[in-house]
Structure formats: C-alpha cells, structure tokens
N, C-alpha and C positions, 0 to 999 in steps of 0.2 A: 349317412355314416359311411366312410370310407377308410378298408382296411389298407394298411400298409406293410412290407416286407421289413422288418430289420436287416440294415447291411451292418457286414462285421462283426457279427455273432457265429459261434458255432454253429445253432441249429436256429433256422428261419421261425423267426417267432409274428404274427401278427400285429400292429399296432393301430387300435383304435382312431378316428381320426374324425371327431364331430362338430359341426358346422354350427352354433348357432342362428336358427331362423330368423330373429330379430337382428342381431348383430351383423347378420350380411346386407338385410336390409337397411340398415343404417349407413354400411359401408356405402355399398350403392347410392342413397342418399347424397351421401358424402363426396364422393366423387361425381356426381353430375352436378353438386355447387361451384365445385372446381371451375369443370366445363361448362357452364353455363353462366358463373359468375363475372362480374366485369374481370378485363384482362389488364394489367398496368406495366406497361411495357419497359421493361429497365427494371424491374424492380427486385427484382430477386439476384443481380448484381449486383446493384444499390447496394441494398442488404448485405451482401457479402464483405465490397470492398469498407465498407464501415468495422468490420472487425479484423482488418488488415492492415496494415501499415502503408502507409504512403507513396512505398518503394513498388510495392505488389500492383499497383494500379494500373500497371504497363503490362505487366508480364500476358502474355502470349498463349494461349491453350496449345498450341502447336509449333512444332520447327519447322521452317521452312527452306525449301533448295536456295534461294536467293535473300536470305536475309542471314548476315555473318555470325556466325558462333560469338558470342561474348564470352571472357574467363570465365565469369563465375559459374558458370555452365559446367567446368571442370576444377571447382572448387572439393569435389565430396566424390566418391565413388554413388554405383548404383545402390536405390531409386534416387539418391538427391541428387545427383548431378552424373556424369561423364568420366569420371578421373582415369584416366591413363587410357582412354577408348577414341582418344577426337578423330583418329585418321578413321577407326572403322566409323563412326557418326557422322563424317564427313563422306564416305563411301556412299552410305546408306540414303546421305542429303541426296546425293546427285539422282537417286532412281525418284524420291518424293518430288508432288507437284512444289511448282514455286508459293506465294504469298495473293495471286493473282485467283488460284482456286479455291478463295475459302470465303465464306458464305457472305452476303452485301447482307450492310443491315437493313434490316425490312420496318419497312413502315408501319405493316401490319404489328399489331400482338401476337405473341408463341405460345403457346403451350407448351410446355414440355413435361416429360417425367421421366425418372430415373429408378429402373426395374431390378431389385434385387433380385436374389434366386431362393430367398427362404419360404420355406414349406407354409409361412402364414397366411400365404396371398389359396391355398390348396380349397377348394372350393367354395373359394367368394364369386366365381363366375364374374368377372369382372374382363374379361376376355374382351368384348365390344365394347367397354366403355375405354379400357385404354387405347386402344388402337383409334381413338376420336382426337387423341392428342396431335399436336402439329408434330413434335420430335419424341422421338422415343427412343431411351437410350438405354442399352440393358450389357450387362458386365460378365465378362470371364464365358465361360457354357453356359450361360441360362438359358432355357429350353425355350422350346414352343412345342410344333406338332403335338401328341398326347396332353399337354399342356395347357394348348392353344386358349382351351375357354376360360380356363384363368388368367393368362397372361398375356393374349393376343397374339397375335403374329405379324407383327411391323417392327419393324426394327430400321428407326434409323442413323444410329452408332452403337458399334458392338467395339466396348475398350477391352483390352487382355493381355496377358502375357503368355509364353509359349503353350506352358503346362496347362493352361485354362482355358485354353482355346478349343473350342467342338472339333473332338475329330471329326467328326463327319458336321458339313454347314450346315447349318439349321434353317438361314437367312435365305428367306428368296429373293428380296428385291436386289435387285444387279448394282442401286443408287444407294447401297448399306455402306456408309464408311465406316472401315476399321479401323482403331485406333492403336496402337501397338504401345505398350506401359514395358523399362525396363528395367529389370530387377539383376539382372547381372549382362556379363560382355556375351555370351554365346546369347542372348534373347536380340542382338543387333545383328546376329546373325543370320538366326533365325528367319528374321522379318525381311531380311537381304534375301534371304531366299523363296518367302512366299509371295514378296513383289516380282521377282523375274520367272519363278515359274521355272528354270531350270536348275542354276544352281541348287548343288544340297550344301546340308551346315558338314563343319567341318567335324570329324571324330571328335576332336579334344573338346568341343564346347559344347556336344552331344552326352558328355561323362557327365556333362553337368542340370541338367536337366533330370527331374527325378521323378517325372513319368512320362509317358509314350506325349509325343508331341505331334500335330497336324502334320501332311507331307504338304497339303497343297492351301489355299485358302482362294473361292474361284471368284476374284474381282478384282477387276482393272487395277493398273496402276494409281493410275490419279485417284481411285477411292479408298489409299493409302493414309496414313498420318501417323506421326510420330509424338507422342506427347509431350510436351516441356517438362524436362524432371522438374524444373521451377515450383508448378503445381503441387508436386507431391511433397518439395519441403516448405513450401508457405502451408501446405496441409497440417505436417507434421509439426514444425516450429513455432510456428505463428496463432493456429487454430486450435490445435492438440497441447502445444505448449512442453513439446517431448524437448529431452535437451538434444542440441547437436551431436549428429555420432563422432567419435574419439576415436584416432589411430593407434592402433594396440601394436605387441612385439609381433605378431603374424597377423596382420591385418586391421581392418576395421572393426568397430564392434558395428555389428548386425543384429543384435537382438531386437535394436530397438523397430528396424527396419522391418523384421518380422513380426513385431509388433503393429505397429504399422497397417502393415499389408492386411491383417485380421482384421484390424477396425477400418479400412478403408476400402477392401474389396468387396464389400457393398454397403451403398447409403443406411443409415441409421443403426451402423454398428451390429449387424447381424450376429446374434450369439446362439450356440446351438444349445437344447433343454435337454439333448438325447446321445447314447456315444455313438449313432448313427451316422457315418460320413456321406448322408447323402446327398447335403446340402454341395458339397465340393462337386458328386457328380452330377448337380444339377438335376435332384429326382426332392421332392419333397421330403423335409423334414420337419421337427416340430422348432418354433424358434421364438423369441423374445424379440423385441425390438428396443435399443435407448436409443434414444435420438442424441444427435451430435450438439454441439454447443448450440443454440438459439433455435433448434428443433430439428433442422437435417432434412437433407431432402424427402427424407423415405416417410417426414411426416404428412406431405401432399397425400398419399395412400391411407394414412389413419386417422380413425375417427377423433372424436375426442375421448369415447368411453374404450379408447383400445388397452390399457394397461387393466382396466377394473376388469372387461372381457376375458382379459389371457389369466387375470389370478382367478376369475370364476373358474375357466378351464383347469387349469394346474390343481385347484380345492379341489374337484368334482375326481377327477384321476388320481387323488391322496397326494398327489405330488408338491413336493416345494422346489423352488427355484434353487440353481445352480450356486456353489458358492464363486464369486467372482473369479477370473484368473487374474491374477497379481500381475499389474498395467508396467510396462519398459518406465524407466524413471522419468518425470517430468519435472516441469521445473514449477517453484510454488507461484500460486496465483490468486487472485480475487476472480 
C-alpha cells in the first residue's frame, strides 16, 4: 500500500494506492514473454506501415543536415509541418548530424519499448525487467531516480518538447538521444539553443512557452535529432483519422493539435482518473489506459487481464470511470 499526496488541492489529502499481489505477478509474467519470446525483426513496422498509405512508407523519423527540405514539410504550421519557420529549421539543420549518423540496420532483433509516465506502471517493480530491453524510449519528463524500480533507469531516446522537458536531466547515459517534437516556432528555438550550449531563446518566443523551460540539456551535439513533423500528421490524419487543421481569420485552428498532443504524448492514450496533474509532472498518478487503433505500443506493458484489473480497482474505491472528454473532430470511418 502506497500513499500518495494530492497535487492541486487546497489541503494535501492522502491517496490510497494498492498493488494487486496477483496482478503484478502476472504483469511480470507478461513481460518476460516478451523478453524471452522469439523476436521477429520488422515486424512491428510491418504492422504499422499496413495501416498507412503508400505515401507514408518513405517518410523518415528524422530530419537531417544533408538531406533537402521538401514543400510539403511547409504545407501546415506547427506539429504538422513547418509553415512560415524554414529559415529558422534550416538554421537549426545546419547544428544537426547529417543522415550518415543514424542507426545501420542491424541484423540482430530489437527489443524495444516505449515508457509512458502514468502512475499505472507505480509499484509493478518492473524496474529490471525493462531495462533488459535493447531500446528504451521514454517521453516528455518521465522519471527515474525515486522511480527507478518501477521504470528503470536506461533511457535510450528521451522525445519532448520545451515545456516537458526535465528541468533538471534525469538520463545518465552520455549515448541518450534527444529527440526534439515541435509544437510551435520558439520550441526551434529553443532546441537552437540547448545544442550550442551558449546561445539563449530570444524574449519574444520565451512569452510563449507556458512554464519554466530547461537552461541547458548536457549532451553532445550529434546526440541531437529533430523529428519529422511528417510523423505526427500521418499520426493524426492517417491513424487517428482527425480531419486536417483549417486556416481561420487569426490563424489556424489548434484545437485539434491540442488534441492531439493529449492522445499522443504517451503511448496508449494515457487518461488521467484523478484532477491530480501529476502525471504532467511526471510523479505518479492513477490512470486508465485505451489502446490506440490495433492495440498501441503501451500494450507490449499490459497484460491481457489489465482493463478487468483497473475496473476491480475503481469497484473496490466506489469509483466510476471518467466521462470521456469530447475528442477534436474526426473524420467518419469503418
């Protein structure tokens, strides 16, 4: 049993926080079939590019110094594209490695997994098992240190944007690539500035940032990377099925984009149970998981009995689940 603080409450109130005995052992279970089951190399691209369009099967995880901007890259403003930004993303290109530093495909099989920050992973002790993976990649501030025995301490790719970025690093390995996600022009700024290490962001795209953001981030240049907004509109369009954002009389609409960002800033759609904003500062919260179309990466982590576990939990606390939040518009689909 593990108590927890309420954040953003008047007065700090306790919250309950109990572990099923059985259900961690399963978890457990569950994750060392993973890791110890045969490995099939491709395959979880396979999978992917099968619910993608034809187009999408090129597209690139990264931008690189020596590979040319295409238009369509400045087709949409920020996350889908670029729009009215290419001289600063060309600035930006020049400090990023070229095309020559990003990873040979290996012969072997990968492991991989991808680490939310929600408070469900909060004492499965799963700490040594994830860290047995070949890549480990974990998003925005998600902890370790205090942490550690639940979520390990390897890290290696930490994606984010300014505001989500640990102010203080968490990552020890010197070989952690960052991958830099951006959500508006001051976040190419930004990242301008924690690759060279001296320049600071300028006032005006400092206004725009809406909490305290990293001074520094302590890793080499070349363990930089910029993400292809590509990624995040075949996410959006393609996968989600949200319609394209629409130029309005003062700008773009952004709802959907903040939409978005809540169902994508961590795997399998993290929904918070509580008004606790812990989860954003990366402390344990209580949370729900739905899995994304054909189950989501976050479902490599769950068992199969994890939805009948979290409604025993929620019964047991008298609780019922949240009513949804009413989704950015999508477009109709089978």
């Amino acid at each position: 049993m593990v108590s927890l603080a309420q954040l953003g409450a008047e007065k700090s109130s306790p919250v309950e926080w109990h572990v099923d005995a059985e259900h961690k052992k399963r978890v457990h279970e569950h994750v060392r079939r993973v890791l110890t089951g045969q490995c099939h190399p491709g395959s979880t691209r396979q999978s992917l590019m099968a619910r993608l369009p034809t187009s999408s099967h090129l597209t690139q995880p990264f931008l690189w110094r020596d590979v040319p901007l295409t238009e369509d890259l400045f087709q949409y403003p920020p996350p889908f594209g670029f729009k009215g930004l290419q001289g600063k993303v060309e600035n930006l290109l020049k400090q990023l490695p070229d095309s020559a530093a990003q990873m040979e495909k290996s012969k072997e099989c990968r492991r991989c997994v991808v680490m939310g920050n929600g408070g469900i992973l909060k004492g499965l002790e799963l700490g040594q098992l994830i860290d047995k993976f070949d890549i480990i990649i974990r998003l925005n501030s998600g902890p370790l240190g205090e942490f550690s025995v639940d979520v390990g301490n390897r890290t290696s790719i930490r994606m984010s944007y300014p505001e989500g970025t640990p102010l203080q690093w968490v990552d020890t390995d010197s070989q952690t690539l960052f991958v830099a996600v951006v959500h508006k022009g001051g976040d190419i700024s930004w990242t301008s500035a924690m690759i060279n290490k001296h320049n600071t962001v300028p006032l005006w795209d400092r206004l725009f940032f809406w909490q305290k953001v990293p001074d520094q981030i302590p890793l080499e240049p070349e363990r930089f990377r910029l993400l292809n907004p590509h990624v995040i509109r075949e996410t959006a369009l393609d996968l989600l099925k949200y319609l394209p954002p629409t130029q309005r009389l003062l700008g773009w609409d952004k709802f959907c984009c903040l939409s978005l960002s809540t169902e994508c800033a961590d795997p399998g759609r993290l929904r918070t149970e509580s008004r606790q904003s812990a989860v954003r500062r990366g402390q344990p919260g209580r949370l729900r998981l739905q899995p994304l179309p054909a189950g989501g990466a976050s479902a490599l982590l769950r068992p199969p009995d994890h939805e009948r576990h979290v409604a025993s939990e929620n019964a047991r606390r008298g609780q019922r689940d949240p009513a949804p939040a009413k989704p950015c518009q999508r477009r109709n689909h089978q």
